[in-house]
Chimera marker file (.cmm) of the C-alpha trace (Angstrom):
<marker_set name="trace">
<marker id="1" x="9.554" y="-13.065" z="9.273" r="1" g="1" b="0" radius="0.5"/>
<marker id="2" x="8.832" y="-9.427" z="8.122" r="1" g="1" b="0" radius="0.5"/>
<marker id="3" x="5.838" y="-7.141" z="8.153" r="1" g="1" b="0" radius="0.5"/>
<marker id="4" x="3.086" y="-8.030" z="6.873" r="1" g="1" b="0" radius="0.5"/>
<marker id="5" x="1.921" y="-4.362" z="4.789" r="1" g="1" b="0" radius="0.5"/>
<marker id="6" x="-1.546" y="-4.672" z="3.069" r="1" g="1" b="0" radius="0.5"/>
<marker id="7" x="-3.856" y="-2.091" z="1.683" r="1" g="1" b="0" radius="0.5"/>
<marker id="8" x="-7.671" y="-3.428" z="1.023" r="1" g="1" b="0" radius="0.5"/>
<marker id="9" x="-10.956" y="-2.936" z="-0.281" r="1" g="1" b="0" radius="0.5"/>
<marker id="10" x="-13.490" y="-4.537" z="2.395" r="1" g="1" b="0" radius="0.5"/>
<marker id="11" x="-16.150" y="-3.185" z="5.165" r="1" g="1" b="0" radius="0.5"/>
<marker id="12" x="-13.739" y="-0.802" z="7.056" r="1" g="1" b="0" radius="0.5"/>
<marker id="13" x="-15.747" y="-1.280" z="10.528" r="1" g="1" b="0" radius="0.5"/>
<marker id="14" x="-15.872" y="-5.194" z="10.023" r="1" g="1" b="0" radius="0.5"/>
<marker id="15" x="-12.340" y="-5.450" z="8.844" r="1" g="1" b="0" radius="0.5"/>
<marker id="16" x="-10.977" y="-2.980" z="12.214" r="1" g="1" b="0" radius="0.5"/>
<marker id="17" x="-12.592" y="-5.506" z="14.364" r="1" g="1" b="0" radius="0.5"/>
<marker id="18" x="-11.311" y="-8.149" z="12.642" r="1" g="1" b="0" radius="0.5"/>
<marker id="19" x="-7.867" y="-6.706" z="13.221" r="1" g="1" b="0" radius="0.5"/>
<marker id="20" x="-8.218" y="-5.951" z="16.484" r="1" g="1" b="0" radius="0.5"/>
<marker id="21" x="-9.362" y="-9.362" z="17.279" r="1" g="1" b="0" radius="0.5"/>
<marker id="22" x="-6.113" y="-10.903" z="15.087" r="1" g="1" b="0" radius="0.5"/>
<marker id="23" x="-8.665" y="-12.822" z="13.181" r="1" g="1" b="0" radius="0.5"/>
<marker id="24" x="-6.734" y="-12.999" z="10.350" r="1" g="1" b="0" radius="0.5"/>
<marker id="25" x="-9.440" y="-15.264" z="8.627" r="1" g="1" b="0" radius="0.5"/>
<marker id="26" x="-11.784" y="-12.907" z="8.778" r="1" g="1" b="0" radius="0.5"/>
<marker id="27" x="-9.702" y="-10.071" z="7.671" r="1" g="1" b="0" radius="0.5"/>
<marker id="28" x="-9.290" y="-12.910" z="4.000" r="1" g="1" b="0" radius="0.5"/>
<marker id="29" x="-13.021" y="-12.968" z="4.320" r="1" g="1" b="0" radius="0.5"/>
<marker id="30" x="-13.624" y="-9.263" z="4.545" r="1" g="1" b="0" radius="0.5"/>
<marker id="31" x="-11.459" y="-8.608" z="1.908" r="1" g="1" b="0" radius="0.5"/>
<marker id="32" x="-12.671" y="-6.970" z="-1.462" r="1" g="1" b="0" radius="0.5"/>
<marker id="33" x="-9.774" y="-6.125" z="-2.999" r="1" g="1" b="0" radius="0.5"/>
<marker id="34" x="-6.139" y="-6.421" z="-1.814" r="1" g="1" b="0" radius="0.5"/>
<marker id="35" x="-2.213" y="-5.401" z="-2.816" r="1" g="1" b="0" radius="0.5"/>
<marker id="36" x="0.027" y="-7.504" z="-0.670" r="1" g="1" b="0" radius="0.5"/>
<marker id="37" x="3.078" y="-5.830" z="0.234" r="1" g="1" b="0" radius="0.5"/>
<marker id="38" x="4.668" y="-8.296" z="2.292" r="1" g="1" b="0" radius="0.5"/>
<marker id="39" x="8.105" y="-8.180" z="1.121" r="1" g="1" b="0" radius="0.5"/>
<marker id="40" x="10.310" y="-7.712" z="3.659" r="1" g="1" b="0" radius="0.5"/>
<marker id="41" x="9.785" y="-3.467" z="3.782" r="1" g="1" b="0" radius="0.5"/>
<marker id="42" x="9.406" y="-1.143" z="6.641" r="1" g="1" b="0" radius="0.5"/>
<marker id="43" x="6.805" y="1.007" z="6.893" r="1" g="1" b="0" radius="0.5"/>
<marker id="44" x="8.465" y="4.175" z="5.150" r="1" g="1" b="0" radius="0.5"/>
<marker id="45" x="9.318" y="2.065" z="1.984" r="1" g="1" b="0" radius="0.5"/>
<marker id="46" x="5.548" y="2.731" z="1.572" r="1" g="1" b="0" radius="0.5"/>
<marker id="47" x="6.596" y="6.420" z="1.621" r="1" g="1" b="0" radius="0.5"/>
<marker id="48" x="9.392" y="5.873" z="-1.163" r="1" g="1" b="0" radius="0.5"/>
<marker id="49" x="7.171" y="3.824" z="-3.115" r="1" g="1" b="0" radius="0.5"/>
<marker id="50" x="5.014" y="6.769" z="-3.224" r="1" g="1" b="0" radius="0.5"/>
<marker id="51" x="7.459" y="9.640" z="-3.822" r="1" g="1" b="0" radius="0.5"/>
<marker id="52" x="8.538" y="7.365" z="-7.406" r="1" g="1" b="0" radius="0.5"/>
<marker id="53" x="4.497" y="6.951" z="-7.896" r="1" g="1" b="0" radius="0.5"/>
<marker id="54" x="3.639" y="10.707" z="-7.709" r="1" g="1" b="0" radius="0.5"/>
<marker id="55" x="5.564" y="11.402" z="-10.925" r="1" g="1" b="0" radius="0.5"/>
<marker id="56" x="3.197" y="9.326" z="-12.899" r="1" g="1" b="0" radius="0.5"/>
<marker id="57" x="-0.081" y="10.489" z="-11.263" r="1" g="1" b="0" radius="0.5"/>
<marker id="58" x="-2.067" y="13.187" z="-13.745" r="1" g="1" b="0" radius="0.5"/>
<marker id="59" x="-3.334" y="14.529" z="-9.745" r="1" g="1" b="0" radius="0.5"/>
<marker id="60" x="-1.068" y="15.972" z="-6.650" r="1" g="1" b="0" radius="0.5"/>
<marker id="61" x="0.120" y="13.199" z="-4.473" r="1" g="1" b="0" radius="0.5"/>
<marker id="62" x="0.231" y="14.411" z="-1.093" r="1" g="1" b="0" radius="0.5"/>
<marker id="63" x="2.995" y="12.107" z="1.229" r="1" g="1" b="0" radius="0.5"/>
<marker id="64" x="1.988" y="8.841" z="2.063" r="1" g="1" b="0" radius="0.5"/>
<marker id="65" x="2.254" y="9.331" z="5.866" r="1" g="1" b="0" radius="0.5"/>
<marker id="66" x="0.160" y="12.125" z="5.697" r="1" g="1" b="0" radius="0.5"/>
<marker id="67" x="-2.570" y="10.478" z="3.947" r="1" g="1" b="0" radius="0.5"/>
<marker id="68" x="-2.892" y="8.110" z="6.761" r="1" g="1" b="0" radius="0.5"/>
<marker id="69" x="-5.461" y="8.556" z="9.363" r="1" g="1" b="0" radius="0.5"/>
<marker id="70" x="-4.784" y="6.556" z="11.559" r="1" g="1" b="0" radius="0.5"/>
<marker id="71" x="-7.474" y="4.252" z="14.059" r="1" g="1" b="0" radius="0.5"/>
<marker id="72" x="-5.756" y="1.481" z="15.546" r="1" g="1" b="0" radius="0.5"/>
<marker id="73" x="-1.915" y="1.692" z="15.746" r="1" g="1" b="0" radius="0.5"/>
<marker id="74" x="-0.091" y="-1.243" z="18.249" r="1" g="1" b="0" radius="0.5"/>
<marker id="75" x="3.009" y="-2.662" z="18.898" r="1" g="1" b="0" radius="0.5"/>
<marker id="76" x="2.251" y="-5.733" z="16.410" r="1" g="1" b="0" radius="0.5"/>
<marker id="77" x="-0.323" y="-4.299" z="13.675" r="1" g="1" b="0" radius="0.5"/>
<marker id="78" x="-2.029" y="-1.082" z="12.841" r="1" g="1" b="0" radius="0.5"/>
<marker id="79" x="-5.180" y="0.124" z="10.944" r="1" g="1" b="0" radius="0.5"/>
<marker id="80" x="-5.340" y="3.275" z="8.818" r="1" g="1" b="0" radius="0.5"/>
<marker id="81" x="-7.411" y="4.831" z="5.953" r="1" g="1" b="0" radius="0.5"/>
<marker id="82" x="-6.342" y="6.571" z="3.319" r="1" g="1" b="0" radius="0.5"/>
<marker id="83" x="-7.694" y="10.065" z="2.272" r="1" g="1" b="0" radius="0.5"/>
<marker id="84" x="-9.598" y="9.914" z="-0.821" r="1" g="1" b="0" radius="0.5"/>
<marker id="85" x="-7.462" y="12.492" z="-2.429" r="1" g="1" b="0" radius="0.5"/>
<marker id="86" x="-4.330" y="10.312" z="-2.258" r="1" g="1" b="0" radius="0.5"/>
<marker id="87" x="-6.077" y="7.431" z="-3.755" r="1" g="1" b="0" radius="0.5"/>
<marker id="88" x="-7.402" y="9.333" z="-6.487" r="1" g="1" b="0" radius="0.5"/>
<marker id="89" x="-4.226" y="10.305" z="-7.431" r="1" g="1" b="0" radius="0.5"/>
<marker id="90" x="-2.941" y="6.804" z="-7.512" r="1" g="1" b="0" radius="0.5"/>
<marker id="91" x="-5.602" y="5.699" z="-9.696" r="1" g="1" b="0" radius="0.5"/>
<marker id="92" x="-4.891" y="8.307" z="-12.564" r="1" g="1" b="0" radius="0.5"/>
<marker id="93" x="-1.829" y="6.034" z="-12.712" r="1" g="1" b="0" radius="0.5"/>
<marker id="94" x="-1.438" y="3.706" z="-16.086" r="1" g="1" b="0" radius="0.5"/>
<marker id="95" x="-1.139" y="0.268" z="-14.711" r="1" g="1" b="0" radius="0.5"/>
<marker id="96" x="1.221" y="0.036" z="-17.931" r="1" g="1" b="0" radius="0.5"/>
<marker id="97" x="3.454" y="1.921" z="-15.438" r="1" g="1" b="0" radius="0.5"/>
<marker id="98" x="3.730" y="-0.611" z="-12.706" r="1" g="1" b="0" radius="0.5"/>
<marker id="99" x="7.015" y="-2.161" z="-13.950" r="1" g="1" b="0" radius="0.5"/>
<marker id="100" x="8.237" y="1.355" z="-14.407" r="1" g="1" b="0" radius="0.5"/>
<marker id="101" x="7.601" y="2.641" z="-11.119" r="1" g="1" b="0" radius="0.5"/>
<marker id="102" x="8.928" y="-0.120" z="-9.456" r="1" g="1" b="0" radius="0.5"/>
<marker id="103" x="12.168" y="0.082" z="-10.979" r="1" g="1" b="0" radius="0.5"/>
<marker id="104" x="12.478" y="3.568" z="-9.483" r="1" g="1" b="0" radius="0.5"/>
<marker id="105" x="11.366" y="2.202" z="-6.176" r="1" g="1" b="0" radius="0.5"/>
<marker id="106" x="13.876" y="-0.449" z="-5.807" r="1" g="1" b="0" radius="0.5"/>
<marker id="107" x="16.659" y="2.000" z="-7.465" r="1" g="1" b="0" radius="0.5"/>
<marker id="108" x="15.454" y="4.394" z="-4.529" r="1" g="1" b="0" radius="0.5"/>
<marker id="109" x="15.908" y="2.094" z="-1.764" r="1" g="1" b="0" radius="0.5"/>
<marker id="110" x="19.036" y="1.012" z="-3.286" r="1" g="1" b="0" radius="0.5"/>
<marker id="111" x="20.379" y="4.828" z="-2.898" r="1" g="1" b="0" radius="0.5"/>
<marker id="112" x="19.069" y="5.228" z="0.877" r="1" g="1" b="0" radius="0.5"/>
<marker id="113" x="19.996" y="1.877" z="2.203" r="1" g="1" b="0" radius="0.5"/>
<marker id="114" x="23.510" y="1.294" z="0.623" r="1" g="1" b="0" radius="0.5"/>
<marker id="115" x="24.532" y="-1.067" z="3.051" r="1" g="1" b="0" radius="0.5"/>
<marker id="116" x="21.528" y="-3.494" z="2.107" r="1" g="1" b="0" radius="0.5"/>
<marker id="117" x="21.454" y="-5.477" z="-0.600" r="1" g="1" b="0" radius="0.5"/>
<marker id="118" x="18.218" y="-4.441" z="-1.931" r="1" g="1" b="0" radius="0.5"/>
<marker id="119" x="18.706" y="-6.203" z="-5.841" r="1" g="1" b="0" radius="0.5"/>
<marker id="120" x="16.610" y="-6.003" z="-8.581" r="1" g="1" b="0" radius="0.5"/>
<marker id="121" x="12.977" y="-5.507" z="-8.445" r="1" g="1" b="0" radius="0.5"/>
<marker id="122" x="10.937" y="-9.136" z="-8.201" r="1" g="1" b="0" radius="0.5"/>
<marker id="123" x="7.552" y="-9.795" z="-9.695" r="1" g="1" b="0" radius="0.5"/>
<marker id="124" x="5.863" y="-9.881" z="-6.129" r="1" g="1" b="0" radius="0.5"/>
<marker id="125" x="7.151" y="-6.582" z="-6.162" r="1" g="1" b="0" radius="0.5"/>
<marker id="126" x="5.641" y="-5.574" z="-9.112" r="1" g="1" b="0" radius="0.5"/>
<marker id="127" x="2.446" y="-7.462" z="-8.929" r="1" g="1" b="0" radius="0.5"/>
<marker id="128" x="2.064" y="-5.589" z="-5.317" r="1" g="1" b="0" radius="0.5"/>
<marker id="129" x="2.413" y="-2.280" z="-7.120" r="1" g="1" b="0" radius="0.5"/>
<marker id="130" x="0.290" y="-3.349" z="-10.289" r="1" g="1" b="0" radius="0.5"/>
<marker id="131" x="-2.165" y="-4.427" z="-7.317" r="1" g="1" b="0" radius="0.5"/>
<marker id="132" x="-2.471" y="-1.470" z="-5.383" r="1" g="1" b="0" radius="0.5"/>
<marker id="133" x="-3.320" y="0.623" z="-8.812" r="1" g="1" b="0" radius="0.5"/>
<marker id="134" x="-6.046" y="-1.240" z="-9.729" r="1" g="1" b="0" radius="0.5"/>
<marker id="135" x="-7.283" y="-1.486" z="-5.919" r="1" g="1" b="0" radius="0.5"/>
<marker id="136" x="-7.143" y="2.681" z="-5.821" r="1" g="1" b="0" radius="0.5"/>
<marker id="137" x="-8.880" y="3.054" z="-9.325" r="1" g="1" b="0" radius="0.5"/>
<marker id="138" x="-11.204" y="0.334" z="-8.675" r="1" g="1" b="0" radius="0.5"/>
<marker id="139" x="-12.171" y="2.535" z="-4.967" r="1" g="1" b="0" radius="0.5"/>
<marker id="140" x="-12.225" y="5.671" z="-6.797" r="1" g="1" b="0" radius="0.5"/>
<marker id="141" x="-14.802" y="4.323" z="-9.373" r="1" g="1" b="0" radius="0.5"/>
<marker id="142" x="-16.955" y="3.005" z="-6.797" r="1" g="1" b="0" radius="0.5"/>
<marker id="143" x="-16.386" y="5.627" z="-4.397" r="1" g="1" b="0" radius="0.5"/>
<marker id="144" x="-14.591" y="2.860" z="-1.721" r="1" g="1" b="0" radius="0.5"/>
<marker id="145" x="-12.425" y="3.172" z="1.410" r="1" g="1" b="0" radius="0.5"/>
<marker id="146" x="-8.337" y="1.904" z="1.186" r="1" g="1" b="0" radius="0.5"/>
<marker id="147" x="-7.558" y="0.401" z="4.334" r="1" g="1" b="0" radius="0.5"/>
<marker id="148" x="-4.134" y="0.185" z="5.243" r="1" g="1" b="0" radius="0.5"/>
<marker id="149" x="-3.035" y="-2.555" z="7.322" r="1" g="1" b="0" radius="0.5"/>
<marker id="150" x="0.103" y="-3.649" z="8.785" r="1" g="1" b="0" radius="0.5"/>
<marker id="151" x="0.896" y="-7.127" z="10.755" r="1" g="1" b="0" radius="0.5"/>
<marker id="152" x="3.921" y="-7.772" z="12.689" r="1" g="1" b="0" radius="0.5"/>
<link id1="1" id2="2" r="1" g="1" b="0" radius="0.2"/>
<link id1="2" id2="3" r="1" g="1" b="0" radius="0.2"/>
<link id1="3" id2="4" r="1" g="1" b="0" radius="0.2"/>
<link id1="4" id2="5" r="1" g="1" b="0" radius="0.2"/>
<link id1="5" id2="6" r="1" g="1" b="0" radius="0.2"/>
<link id1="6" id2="7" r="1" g="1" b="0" radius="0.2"/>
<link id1="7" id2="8" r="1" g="1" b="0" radius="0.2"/>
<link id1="8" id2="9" r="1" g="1" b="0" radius="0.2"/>
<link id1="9" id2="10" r="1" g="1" b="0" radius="0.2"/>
<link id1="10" id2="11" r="1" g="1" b="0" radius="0.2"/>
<link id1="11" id2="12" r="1" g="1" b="0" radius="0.2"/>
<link id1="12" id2="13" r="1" g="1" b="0" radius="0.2"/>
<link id1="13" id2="14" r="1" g="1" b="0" radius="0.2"/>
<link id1="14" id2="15" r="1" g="1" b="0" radius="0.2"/>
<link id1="15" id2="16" r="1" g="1" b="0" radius="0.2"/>
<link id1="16" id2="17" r="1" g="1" b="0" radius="0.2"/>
<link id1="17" id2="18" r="1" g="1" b="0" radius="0.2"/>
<link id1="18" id2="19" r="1" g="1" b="0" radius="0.2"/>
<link id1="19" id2="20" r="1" g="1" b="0" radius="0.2"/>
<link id1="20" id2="21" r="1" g="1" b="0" radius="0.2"/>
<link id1="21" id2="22" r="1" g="1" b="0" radius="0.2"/>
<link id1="22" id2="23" r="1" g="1" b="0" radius="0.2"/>
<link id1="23" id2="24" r="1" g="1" b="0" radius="0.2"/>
<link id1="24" id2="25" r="1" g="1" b="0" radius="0.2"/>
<link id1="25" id2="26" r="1" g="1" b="0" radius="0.2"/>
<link id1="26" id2="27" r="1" g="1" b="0" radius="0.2"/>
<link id1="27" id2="28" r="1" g="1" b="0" radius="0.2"/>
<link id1="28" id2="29" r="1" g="1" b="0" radius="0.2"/>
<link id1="29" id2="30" r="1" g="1" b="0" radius="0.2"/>
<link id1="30" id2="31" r="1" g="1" b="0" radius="0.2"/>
<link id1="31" id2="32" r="1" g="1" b="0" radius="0.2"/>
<link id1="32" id2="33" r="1" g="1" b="0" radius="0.2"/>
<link id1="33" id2="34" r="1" g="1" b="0" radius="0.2"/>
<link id1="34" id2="35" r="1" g="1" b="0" radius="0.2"/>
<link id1="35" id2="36" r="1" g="1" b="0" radius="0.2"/>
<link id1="36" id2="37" r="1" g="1" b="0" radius="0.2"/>
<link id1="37" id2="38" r="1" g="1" b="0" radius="0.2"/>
<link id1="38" id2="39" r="1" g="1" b="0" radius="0.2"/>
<link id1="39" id2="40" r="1" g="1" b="0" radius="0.2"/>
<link id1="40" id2="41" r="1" g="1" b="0" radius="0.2"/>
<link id1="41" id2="42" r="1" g="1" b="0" radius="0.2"/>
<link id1="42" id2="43" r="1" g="1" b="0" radius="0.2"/>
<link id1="43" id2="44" r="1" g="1" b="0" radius="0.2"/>
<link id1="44" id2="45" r="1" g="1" b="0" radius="0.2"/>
<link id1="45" id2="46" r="1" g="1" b="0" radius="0.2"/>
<link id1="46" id2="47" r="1" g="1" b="0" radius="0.2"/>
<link id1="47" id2="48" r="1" g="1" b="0" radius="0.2"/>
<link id1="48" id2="49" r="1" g="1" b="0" radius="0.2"/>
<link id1="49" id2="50" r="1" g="1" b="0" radius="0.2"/>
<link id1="50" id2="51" r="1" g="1" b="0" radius="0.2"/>
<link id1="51" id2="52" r="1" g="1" b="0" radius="0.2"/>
<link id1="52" id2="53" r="1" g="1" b="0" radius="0.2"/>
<link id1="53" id2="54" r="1" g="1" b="0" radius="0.2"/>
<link id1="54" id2="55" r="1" g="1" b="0" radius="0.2"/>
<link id1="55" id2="56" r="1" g="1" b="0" radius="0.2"/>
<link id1="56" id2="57" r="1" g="1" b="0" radius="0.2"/>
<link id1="57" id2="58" r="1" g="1" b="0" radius="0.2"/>
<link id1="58" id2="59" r="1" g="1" b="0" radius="0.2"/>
<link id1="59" id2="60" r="1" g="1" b="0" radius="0.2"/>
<link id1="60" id2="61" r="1" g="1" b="0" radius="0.2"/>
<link id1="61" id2="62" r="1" g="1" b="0" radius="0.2"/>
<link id1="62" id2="63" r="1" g="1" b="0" radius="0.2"/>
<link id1="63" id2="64" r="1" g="1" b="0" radius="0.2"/>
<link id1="64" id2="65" r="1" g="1" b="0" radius="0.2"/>
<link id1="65" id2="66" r="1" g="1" b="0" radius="0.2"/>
<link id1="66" id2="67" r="1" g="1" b="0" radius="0.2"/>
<link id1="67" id2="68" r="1" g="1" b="0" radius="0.2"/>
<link id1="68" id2="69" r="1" g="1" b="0" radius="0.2"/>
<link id1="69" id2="70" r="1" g="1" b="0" radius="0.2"/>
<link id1="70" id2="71" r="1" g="1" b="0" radius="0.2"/>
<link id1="71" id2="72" r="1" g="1" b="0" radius="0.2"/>
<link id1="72" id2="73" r="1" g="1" b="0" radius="0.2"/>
<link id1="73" id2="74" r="1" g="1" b="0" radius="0.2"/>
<link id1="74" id2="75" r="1" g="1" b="0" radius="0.2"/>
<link id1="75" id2="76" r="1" g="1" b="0" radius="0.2"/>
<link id1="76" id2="77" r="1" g="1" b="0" radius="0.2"/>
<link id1="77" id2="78" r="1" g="1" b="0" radius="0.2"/>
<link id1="78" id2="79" r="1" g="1" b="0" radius="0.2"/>
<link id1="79" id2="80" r="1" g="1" b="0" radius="0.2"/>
<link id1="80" id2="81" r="1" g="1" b="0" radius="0.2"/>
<link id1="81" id2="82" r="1" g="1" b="0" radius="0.2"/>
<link id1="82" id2="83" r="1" g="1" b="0" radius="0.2"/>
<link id1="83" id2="84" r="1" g="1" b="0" radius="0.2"/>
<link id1="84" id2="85" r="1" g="1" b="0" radius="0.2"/>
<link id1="85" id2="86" r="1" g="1" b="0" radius="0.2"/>
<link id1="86" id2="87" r="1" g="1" b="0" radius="0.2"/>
<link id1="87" id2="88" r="1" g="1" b="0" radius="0.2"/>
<link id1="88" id2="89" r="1" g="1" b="0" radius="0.2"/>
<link id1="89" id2="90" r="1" g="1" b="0" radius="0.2"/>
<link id1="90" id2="91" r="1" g="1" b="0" radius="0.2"/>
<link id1="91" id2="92" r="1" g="1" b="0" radius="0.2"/>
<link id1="92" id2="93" r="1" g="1" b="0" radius="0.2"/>
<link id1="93" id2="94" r="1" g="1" b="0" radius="0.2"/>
<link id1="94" id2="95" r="1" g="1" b="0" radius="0.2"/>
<link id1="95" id2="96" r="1" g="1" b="0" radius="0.2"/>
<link id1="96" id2="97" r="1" g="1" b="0" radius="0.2"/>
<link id1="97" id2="98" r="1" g="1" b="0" radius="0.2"/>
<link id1="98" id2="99" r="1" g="1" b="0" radius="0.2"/>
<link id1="99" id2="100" r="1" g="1" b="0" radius="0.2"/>
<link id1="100" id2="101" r="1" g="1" b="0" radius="0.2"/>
<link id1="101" id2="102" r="1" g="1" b="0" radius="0.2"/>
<link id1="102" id2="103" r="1" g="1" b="0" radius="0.2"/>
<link id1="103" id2="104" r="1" g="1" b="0" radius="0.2"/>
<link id1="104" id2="105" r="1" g="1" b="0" radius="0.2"/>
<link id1="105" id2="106" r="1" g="1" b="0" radius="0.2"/>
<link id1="106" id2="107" r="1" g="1" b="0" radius="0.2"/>
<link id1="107" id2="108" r="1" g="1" b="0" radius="0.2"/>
<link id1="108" id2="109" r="1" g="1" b="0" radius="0.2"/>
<link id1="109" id2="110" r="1" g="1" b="0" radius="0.2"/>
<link id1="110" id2="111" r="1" g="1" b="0" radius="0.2"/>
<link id1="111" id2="112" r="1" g="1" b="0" radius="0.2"/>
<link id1="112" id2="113" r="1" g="1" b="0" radius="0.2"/>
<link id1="113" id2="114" r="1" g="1" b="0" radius="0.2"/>
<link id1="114" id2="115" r="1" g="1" b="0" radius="0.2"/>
<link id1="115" id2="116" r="1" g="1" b="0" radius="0.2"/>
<link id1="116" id2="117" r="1" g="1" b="0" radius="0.2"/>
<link id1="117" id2="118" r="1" g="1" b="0" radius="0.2"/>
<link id1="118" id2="119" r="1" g="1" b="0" radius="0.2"/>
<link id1="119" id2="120" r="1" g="1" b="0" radius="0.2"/>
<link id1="120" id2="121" r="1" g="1" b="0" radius="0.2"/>
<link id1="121" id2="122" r="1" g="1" b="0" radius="0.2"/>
<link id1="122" id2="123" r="1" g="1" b="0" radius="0.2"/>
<link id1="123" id2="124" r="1" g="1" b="0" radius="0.2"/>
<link id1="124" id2="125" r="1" g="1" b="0" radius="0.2"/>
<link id1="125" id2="126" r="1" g="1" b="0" radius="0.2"/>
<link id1="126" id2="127" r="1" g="1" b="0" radius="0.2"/>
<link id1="127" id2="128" r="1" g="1" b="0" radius="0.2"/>
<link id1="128" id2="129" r="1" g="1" b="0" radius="0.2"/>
<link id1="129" id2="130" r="1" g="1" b="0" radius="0.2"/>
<link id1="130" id2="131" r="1" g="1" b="0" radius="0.2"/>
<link id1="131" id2="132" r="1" g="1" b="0" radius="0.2"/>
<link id1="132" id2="133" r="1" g="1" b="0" radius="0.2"/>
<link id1="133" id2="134" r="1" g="1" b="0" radius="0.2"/>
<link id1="134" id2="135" r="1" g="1" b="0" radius="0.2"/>
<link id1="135" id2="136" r="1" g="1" b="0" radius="0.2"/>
<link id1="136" id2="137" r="1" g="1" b="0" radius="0.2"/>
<link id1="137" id2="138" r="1" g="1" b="0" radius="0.2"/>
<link id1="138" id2="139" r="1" g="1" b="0" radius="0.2"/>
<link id1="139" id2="140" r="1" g="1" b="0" radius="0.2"/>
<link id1="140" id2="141" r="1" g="1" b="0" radius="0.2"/>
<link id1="141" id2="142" r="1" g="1" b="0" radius="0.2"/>
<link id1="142" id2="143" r="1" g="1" b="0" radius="0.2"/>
<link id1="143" id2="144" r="1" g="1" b="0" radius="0.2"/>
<link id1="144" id2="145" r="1" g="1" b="0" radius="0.2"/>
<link id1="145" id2="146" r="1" g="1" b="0" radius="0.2"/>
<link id1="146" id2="147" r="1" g="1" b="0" radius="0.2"/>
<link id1="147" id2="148" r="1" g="1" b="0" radius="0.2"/>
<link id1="148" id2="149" r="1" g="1" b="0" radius="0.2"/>
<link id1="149" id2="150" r="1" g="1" b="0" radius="0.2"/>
<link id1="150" id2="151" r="1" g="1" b="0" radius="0.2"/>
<link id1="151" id2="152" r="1" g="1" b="0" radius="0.2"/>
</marker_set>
């Protein structure tokens, strides 16, 4: 089984407890808003993902990684928020654009990791990216942390 990568919408103190507690029931409970990206990626795919994305943003899209901040980081999950500012950007994205931008992704990955056999990109794929544009434009309306999570 892979990582579990997940960026929400929820009560950011409620859902850190949650976490910390691995009550992953209450984490569903918590939960807003959510684009699953459970698809057998590492961490830094996140950071790929958002190189192709920042093309297509009408805002500067600082790195991924350094958008993080970072409150609860283990050896079998993690919990980080995401700056407002990188979020924003994000959600000047057209959700027409999903498809698009995962393409790139997955064409990406396929470049950096020759020896994998990354194929085509797969609807999970592109509902997870469809997901997490409506999740950053739905926080910036209502002026709402993005949690980052990560499950091992």
């Amino acid at each position: 089984m892979g990582l579990s990568l997940q960026f929400l919408i929820g009560a950011p103190k409620e859902l850190l407890d949650a976490l910390t507690e691995c009550d992953y029931d209450r984490i569903d409970l918590l939960t807003e808003m959510k684009a699953d990206f459970s698809l057998h990626l590492q961490p830094k795919d996140l950071q790929i993902l958002s190189d192709c994305a920042a093309k297509f943003t009408k805002k500067f899209l600082k790195p991924f990684r350094t958008a993080l901040v970072c409150y609860f980081d283990e050896s079998d999950r993690g919990y980080f928020l995401l700056h407002d500012d990188w979020v924003s950007a994000i959600a000047t994205i057209d959700t027409q654009k999903s498809k698009t931008i995962t393409a790139k992704w997955f064409e990406r990955m396929t470049e950096i990791y020759p020896n994998e056999q990354i194929g085509e990109p797969n609807p999970n794929a592109e509902t997870a990216v469809c997901d997490l544009i409506k999740l950053c434009k739905h926080a910036a309306l209502y002026r709402k942390p993005v949690i980052h999570i990560w499950t091992a």
